[in-house]
PDB file of N, CA, C and O in Angstrom:
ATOM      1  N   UNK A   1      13.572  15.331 -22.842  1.00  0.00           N
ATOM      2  CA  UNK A   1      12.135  15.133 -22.750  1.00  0.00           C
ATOM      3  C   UNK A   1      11.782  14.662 -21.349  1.00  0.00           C
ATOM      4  O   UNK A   1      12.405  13.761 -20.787  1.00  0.00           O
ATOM      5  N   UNK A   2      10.657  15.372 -20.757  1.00  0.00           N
ATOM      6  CA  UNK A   2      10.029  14.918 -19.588  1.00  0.00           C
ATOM      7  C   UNK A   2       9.329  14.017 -19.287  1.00  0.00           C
ATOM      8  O   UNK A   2       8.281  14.070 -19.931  1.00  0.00           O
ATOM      9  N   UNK A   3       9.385  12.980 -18.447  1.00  0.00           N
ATOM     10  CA  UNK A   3       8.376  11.895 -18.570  1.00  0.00           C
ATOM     11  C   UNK A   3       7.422  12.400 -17.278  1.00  0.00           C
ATOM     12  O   UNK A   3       7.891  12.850 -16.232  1.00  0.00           O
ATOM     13  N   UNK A   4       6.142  12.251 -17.532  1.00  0.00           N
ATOM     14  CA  UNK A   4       5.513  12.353 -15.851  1.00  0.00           C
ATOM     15  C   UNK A   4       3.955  11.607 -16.122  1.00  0.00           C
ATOM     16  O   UNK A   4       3.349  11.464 -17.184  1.00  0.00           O
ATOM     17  N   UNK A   5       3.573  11.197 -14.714  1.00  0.00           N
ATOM     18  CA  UNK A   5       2.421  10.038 -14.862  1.00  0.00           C
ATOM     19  C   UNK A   5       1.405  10.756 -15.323  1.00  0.00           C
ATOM     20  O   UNK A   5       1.223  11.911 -14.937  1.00  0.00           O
ATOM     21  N   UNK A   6       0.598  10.137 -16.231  1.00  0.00           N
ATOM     22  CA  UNK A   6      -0.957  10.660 -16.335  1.00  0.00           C
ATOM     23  C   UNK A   6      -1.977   9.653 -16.396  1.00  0.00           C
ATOM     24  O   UNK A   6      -1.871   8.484 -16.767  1.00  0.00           O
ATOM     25  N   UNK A   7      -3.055  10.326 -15.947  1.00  0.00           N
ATOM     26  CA  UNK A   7      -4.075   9.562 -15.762  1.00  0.00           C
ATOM     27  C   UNK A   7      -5.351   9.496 -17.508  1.00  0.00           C
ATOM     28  O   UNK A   7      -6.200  10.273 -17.946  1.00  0.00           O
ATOM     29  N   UNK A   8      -4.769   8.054 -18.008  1.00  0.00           N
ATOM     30  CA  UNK A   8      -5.453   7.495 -19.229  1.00  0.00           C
ATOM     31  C   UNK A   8      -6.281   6.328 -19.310  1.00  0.00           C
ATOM     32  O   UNK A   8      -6.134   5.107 -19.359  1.00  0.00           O
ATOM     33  N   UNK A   9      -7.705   7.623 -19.301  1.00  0.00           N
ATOM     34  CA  UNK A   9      -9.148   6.622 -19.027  1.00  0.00           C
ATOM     35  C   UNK A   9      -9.016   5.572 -17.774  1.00  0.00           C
ATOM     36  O   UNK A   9      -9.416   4.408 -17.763  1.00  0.00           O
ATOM     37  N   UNK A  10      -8.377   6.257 -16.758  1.00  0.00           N
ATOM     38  CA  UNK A  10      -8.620   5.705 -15.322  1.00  0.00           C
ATOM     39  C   UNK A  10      -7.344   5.402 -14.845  1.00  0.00           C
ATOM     40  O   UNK A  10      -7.258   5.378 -13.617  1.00  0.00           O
ATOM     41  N   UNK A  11      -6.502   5.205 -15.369  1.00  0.00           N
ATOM     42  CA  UNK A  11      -5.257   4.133 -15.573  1.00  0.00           C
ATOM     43  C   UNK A  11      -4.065   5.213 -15.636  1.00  0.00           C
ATOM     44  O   UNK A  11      -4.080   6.047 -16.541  1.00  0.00           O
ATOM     45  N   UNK A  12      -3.041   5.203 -14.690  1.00  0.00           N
ATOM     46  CA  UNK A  12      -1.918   5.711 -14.138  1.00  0.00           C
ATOM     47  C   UNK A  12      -0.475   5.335 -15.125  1.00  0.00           C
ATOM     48  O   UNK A  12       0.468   4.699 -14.654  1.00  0.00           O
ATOM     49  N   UNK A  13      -0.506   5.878 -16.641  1.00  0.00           N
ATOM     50  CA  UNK A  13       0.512   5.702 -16.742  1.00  0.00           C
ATOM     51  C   UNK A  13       1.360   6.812 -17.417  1.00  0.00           C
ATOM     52  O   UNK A  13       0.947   7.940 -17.686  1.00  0.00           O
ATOM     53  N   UNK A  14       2.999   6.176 -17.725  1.00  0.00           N
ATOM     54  CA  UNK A  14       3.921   7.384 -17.721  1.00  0.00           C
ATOM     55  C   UNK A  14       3.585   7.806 -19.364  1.00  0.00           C
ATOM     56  O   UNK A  14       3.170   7.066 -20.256  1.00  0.00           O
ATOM     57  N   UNK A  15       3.856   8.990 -19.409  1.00  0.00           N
ATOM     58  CA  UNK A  15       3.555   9.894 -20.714  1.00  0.00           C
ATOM     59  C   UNK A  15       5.221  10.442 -20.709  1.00  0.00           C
ATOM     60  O   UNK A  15       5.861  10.699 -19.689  1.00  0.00           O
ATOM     61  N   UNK A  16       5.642  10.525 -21.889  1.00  0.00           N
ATOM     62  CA  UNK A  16       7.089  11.324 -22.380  1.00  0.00           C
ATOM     63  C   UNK A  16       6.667  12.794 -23.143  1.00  0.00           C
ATOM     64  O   UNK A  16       6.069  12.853 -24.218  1.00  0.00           O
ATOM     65  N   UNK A  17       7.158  14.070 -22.265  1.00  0.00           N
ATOM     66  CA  UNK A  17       6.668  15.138 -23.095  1.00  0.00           C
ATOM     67  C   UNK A  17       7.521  15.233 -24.678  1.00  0.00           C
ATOM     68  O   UNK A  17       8.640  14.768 -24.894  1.00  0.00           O
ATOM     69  N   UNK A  18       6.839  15.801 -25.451  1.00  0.00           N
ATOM     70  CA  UNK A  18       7.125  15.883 -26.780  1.00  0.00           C
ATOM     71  C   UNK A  18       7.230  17.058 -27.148  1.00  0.00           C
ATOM     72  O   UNK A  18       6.201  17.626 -26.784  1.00  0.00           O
ATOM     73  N   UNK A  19       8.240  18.121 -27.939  1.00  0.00           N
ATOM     74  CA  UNK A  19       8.474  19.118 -28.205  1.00  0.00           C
ATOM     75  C   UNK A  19       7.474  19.081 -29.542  1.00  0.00           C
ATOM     76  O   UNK A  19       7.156  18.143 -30.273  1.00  0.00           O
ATOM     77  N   UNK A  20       7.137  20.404 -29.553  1.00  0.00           N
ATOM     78  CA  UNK A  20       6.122  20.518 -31.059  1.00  0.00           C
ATOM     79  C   UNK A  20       6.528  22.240 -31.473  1.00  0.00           C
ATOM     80  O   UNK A  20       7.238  22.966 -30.778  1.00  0.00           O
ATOM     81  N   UNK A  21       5.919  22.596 -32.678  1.00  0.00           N
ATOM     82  CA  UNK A  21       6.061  23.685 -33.661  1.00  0.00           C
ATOM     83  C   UNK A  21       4.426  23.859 -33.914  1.00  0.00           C
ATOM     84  O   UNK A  21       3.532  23.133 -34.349  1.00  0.00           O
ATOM     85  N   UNK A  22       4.507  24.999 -33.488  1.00  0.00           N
ATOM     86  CA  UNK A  22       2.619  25.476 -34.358  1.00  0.00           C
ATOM     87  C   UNK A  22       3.069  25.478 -35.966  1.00  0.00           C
ATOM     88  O   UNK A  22       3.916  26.188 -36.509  1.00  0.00           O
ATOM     89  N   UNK A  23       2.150  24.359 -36.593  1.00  0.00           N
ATOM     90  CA  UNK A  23       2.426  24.984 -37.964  1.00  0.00           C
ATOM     91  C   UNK A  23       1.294  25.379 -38.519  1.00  0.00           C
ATOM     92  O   UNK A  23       1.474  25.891 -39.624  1.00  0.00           O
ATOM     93  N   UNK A  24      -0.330  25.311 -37.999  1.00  0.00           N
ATOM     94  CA  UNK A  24      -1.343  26.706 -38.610  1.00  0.00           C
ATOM     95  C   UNK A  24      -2.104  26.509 -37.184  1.00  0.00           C
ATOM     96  O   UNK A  24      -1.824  25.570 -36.438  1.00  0.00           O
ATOM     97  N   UNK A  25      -2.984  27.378 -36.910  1.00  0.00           N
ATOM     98  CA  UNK A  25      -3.703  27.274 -35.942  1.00  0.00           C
ATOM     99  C   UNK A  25      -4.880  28.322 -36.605  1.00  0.00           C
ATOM    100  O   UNK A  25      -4.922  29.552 -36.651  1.00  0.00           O
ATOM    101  N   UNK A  26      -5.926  27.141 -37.154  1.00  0.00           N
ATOM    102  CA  UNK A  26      -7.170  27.748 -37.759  1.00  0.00           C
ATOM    103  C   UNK A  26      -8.464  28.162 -37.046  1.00  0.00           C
ATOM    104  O   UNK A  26      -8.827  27.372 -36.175  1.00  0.00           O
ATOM    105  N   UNK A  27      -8.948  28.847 -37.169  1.00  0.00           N
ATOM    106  CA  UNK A  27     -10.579  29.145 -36.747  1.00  0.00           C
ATOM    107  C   UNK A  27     -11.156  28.787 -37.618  1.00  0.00           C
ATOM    108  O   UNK A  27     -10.901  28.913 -38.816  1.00  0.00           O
ATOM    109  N   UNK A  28     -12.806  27.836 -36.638  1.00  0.00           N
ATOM    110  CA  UNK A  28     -13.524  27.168 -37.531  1.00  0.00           C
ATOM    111  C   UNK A  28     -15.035  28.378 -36.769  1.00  0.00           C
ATOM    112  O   UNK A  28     -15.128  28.821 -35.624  1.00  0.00           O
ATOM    113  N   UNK A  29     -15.907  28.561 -37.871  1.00  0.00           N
ATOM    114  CA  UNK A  29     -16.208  29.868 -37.425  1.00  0.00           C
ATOM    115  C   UNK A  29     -17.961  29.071 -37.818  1.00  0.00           C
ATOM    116  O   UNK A  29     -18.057  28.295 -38.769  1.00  0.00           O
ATOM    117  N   UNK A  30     -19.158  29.411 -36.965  1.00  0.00           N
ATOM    118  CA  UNK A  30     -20.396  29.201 -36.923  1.00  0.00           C
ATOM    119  C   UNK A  30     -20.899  30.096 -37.134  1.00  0.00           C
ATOM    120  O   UNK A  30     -20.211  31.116 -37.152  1.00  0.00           O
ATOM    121  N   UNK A  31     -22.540  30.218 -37.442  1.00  0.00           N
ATOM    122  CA  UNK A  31     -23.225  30.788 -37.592  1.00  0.00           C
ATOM    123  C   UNK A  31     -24.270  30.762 -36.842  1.00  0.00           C
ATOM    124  O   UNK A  31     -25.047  30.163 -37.585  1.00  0.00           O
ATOM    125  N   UNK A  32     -24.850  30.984 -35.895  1.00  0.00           N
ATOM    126  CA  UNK A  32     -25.684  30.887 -34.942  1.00  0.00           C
ATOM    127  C   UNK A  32     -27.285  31.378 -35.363  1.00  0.00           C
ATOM    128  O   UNK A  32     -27.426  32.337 -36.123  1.00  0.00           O
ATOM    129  N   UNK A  33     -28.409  30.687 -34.841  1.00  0.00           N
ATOM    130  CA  UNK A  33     -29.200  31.155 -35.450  1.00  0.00           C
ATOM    131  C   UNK A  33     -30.154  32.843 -35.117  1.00  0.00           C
ATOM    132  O   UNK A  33     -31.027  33.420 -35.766  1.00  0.00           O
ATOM    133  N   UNK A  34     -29.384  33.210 -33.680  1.00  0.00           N
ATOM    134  CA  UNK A  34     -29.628  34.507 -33.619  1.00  0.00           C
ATOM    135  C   UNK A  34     -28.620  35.701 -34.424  1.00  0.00           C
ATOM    136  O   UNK A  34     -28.727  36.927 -34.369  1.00  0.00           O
ATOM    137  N   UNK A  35     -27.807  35.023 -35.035  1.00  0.00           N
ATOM    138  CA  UNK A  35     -27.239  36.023 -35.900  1.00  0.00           C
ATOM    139  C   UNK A  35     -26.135  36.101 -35.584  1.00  0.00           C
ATOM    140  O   UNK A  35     -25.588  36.797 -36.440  1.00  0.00           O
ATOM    141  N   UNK A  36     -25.012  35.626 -34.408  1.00  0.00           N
ATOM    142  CA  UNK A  36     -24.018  35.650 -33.630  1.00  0.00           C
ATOM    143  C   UNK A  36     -23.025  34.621 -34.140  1.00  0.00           C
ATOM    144  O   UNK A  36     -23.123  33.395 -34.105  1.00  0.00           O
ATOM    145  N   UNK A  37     -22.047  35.381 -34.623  1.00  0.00           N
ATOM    146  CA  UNK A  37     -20.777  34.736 -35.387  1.00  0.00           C
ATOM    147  C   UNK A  37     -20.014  34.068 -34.476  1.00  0.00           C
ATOM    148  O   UNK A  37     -19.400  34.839 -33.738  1.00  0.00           O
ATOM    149  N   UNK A  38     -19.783  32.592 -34.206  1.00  0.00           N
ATOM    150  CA  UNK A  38     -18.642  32.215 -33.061  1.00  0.00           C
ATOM    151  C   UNK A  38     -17.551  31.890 -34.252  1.00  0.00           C
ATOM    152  O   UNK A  38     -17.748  31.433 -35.378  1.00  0.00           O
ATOM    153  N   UNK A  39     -16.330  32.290 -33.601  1.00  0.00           N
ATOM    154  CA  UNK A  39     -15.195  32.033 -34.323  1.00  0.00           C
ATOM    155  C   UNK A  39     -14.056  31.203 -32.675  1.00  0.00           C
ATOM    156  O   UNK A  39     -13.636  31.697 -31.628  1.00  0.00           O
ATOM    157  N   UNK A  40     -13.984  29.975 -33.217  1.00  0.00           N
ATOM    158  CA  UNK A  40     -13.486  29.105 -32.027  1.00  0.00           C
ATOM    159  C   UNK A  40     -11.815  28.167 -32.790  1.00  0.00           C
ATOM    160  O   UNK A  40     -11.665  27.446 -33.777  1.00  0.00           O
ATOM    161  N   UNK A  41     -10.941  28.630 -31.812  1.00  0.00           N
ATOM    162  CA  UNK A  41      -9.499  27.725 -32.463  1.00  0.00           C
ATOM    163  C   UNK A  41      -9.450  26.652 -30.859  1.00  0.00           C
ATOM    164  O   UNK A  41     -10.112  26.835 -29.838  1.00  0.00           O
ATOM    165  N   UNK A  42      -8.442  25.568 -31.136  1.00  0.00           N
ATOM    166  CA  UNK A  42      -7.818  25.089 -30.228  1.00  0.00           C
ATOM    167  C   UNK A  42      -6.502  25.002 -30.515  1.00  0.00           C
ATOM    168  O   UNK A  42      -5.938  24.530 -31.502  1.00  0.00           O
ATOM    169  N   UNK A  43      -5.725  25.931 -28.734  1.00  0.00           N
ATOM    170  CA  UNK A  43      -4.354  25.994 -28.554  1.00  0.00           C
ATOM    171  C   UNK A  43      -3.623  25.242 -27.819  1.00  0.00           C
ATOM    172  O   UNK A  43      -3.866  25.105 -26.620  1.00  0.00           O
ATOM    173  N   UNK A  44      -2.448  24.539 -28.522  1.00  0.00           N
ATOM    174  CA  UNK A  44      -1.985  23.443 -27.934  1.00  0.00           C
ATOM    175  C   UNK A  44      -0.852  23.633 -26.977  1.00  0.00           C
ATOM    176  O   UNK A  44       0.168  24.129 -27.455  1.00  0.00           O
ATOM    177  N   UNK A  45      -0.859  23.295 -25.595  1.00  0.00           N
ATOM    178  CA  UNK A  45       0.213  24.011 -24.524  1.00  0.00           C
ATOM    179  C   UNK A  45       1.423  22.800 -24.301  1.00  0.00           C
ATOM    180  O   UNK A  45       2.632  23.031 -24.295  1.00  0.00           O
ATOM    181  N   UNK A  46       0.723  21.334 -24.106  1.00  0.00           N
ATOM    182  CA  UNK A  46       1.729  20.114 -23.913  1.00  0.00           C
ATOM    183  C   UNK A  46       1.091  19.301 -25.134  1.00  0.00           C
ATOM    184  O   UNK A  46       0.122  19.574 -25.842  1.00  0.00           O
ATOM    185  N   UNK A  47       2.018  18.144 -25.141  1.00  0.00           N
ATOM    186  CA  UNK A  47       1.812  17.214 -25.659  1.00  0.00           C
ATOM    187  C   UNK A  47       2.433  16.076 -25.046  1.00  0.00           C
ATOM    188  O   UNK A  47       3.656  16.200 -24.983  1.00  0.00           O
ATOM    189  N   UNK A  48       1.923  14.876 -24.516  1.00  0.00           N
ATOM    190  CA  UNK A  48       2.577  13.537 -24.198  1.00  0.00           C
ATOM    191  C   UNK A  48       2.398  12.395 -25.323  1.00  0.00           C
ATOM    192  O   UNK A  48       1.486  12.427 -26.150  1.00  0.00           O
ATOM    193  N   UNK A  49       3.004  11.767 -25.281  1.00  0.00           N
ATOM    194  CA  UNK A  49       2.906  10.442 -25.742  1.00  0.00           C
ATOM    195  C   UNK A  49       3.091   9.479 -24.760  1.00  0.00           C
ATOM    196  O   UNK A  49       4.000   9.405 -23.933  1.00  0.00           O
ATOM    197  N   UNK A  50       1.930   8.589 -24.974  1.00  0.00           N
ATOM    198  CA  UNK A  50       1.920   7.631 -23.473  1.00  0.00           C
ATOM    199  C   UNK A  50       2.738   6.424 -23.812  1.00  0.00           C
ATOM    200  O   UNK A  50       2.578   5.803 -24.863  1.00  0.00           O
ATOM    201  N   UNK A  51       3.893   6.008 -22.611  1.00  0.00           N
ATOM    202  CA  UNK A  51       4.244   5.087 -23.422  1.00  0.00           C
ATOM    203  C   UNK A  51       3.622   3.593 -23.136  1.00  0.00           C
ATOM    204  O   UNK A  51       3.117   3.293 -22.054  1.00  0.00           O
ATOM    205  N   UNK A  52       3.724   2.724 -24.221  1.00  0.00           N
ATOM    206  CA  UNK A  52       3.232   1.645 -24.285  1.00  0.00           C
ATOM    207  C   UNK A  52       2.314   1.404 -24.886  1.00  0.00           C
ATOM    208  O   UNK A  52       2.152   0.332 -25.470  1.00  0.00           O
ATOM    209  N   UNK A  53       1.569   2.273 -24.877  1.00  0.00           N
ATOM    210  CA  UNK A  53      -0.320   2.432 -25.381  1.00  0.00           C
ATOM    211  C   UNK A  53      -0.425   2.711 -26.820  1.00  0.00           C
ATOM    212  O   UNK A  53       0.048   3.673 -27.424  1.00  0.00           O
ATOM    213  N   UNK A  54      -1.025   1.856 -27.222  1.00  0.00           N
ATOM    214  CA  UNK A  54      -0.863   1.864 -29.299  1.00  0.00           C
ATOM    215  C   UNK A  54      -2.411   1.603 -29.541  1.00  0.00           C
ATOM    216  O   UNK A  54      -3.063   0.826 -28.844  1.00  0.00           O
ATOM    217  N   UNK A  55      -2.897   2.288 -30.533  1.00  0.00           N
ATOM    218  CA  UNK A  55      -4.501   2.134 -31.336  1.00  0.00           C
ATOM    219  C   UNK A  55      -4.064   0.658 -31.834  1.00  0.00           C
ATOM    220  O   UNK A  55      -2.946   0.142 -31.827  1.00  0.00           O
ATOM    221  N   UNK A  56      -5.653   0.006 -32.388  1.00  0.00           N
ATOM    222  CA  UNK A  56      -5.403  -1.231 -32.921  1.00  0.00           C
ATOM    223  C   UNK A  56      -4.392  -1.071 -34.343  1.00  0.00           C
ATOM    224  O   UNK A  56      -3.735  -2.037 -34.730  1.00  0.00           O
ATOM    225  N   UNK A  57      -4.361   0.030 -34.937  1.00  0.00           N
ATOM    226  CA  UNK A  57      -3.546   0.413 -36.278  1.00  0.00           C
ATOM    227  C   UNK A  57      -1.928   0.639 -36.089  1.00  0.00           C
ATOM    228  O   UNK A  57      -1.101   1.028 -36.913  1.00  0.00           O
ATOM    229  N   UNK A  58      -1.712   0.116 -34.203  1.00  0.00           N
ATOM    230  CA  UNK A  58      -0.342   0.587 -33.966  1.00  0.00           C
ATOM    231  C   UNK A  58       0.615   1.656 -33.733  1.00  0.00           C
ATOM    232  O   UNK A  58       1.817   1.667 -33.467  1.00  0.00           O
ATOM    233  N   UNK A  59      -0.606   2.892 -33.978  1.00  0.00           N
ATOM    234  CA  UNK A  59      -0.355   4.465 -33.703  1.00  0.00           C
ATOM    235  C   UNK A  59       0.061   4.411 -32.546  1.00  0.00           C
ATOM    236  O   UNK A  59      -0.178   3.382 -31.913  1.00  0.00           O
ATOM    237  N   UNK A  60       0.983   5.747 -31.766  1.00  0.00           N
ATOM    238  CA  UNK A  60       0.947   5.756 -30.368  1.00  0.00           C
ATOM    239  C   UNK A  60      -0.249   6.432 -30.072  1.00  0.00           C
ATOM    240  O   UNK A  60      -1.183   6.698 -30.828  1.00  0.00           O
ATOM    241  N   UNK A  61      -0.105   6.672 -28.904  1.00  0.00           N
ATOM    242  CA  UNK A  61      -1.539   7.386 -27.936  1.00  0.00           C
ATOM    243  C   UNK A  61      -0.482   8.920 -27.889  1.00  0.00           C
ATOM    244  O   UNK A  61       0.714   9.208 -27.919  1.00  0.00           O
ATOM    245  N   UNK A  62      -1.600   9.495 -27.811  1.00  0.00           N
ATOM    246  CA  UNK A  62      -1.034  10.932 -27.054  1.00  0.00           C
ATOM    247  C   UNK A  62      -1.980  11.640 -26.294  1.00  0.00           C
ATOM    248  O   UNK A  62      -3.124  12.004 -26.564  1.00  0.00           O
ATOM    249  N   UNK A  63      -1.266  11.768 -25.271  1.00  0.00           N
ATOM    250  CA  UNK A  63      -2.221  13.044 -24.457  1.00  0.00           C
ATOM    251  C   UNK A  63      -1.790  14.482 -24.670  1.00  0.00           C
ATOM    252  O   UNK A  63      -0.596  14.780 -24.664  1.00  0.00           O
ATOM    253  N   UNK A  64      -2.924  15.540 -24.894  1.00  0.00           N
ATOM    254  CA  UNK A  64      -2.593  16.886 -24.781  1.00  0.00           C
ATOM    255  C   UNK A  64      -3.175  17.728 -23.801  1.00  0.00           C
ATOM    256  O   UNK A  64      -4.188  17.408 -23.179  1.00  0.00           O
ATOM    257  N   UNK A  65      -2.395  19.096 -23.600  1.00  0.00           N
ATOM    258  CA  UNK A  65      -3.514  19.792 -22.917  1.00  0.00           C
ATOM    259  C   UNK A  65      -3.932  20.810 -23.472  1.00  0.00           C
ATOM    260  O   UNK A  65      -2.997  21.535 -23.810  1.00  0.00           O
ATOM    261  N   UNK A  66      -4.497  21.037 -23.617  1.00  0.00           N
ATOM    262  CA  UNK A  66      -4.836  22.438 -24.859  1.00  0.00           C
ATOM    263  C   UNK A  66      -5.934  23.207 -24.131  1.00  0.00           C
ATOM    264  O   UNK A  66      -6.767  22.758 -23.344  1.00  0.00           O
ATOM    265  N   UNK A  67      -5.721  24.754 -24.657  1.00  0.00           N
ATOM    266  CA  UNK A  67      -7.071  25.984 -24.134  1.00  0.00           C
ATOM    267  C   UNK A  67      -7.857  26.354 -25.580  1.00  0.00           C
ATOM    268  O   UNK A  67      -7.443  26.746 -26.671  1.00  0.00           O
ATOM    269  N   UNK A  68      -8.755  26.141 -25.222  1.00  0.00           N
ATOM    270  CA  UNK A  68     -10.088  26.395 -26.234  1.00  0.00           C
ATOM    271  C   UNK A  68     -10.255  27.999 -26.892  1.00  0.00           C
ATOM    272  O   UNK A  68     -11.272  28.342 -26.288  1.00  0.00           O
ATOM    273  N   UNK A  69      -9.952  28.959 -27.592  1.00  0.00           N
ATOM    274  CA  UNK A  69     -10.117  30.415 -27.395  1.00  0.00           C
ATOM    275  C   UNK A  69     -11.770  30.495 -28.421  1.00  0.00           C
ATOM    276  O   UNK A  69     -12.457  29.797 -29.167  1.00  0.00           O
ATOM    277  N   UNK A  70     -11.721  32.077 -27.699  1.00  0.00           N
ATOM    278  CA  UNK A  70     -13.593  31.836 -28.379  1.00  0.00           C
ATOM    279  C   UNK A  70     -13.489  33.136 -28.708  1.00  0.00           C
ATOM    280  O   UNK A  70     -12.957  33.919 -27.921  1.00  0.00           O
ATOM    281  N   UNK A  71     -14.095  33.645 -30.200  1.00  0.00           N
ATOM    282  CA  UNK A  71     -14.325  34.961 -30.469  1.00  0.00           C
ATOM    283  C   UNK A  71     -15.789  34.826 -31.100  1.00  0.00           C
ATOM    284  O   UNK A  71     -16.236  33.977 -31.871  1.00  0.00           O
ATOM    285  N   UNK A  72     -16.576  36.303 -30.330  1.00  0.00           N
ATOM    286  CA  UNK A  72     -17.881  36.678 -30.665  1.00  0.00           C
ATOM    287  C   UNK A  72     -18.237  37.521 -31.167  1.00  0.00           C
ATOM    288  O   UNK A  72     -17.932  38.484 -30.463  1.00  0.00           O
ATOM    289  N   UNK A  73     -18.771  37.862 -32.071  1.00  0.00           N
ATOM    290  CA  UNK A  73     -19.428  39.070 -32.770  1.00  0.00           C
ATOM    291  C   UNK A  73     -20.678  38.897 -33.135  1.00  0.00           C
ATOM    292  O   UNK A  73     -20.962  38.608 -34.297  1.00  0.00           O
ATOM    293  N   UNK A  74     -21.893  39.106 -31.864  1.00  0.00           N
ATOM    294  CA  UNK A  74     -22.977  39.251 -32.278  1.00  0.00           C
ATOM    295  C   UNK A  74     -23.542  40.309 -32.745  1.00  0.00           C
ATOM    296  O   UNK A  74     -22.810  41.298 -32.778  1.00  0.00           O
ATOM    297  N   UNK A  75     -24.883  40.473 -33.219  1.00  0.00           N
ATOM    298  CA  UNK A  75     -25.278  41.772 -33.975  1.00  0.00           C
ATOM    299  C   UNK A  75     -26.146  42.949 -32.684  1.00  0.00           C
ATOM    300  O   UNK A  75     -26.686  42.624 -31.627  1.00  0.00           O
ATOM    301  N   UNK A  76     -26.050  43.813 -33.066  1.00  0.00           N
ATOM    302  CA  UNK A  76     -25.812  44.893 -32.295  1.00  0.00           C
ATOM    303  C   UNK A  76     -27.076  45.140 -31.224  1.00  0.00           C
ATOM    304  O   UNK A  76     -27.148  45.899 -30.258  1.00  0.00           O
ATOM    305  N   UNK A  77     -28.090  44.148 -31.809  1.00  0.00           N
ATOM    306  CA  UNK A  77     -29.470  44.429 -31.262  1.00  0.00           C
ATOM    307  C   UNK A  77     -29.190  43.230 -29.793  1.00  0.00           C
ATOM    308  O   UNK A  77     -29.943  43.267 -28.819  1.00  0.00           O
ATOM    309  N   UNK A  78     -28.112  42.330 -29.876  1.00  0.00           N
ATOM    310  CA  UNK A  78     -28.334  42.039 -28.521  1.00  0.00           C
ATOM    311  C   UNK A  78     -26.948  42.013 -27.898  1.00  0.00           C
ATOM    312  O   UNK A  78     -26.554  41.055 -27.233  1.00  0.00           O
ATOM    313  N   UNK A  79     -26.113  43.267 -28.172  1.00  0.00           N
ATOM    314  CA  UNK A  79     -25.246  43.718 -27.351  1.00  0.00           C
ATOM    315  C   UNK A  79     -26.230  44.641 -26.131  1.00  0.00           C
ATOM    316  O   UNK A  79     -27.385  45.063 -26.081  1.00  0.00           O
ATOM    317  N   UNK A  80     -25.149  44.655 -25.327  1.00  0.00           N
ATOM    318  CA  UNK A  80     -25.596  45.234 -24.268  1.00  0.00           C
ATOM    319  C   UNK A  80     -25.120  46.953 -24.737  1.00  0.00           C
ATOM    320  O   UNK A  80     -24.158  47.375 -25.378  1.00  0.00           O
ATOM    321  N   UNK A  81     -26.415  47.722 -24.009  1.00  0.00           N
ATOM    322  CA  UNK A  81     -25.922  49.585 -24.303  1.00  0.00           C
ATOM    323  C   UNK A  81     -25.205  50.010 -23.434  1.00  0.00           C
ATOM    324  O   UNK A  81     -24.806  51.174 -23.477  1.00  0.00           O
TER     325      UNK A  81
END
């Protein structure tokens, strides 16, 4: 595992990378009020765990970096011809 510094809420400290497994990666899908279906997942690329840094419940902290993907299917009257 990799350790390397990150910057948490201002503050310079070391994060340990963490190996992970996709186990679902869902789309949560809107309805827009012009008629335009967004269908939006988030994909997870790293994961850290910062060390030292615990919620008041004693959890660790983790930082991720993740890419947002976006699918559109609006209705045909405001596609472009």
């Amino acid at each position: 595992m990799a350790k390397r510094k990150l910057n948490v809420a201002g503050q310079e400290l070391w994060g340990e990378s963490v190996e992970f497994e996709t186990d679902k990666e869902s789309w949560n899908s809107y309805i827009l009020q012009d008629g335009t279906t967004l269908k939006l997942k988030t994909v997870l690329a790293e994961v850290f765990r910062v060390e030292g840094l615990f919620d008041p419940n004693g959890q660790p902290t983790y930082v991720v970096n993740a890419n947002p993907v976006m699918s559109v299917d609006a209705p045909d009257r405001l596609k472009k011809k």
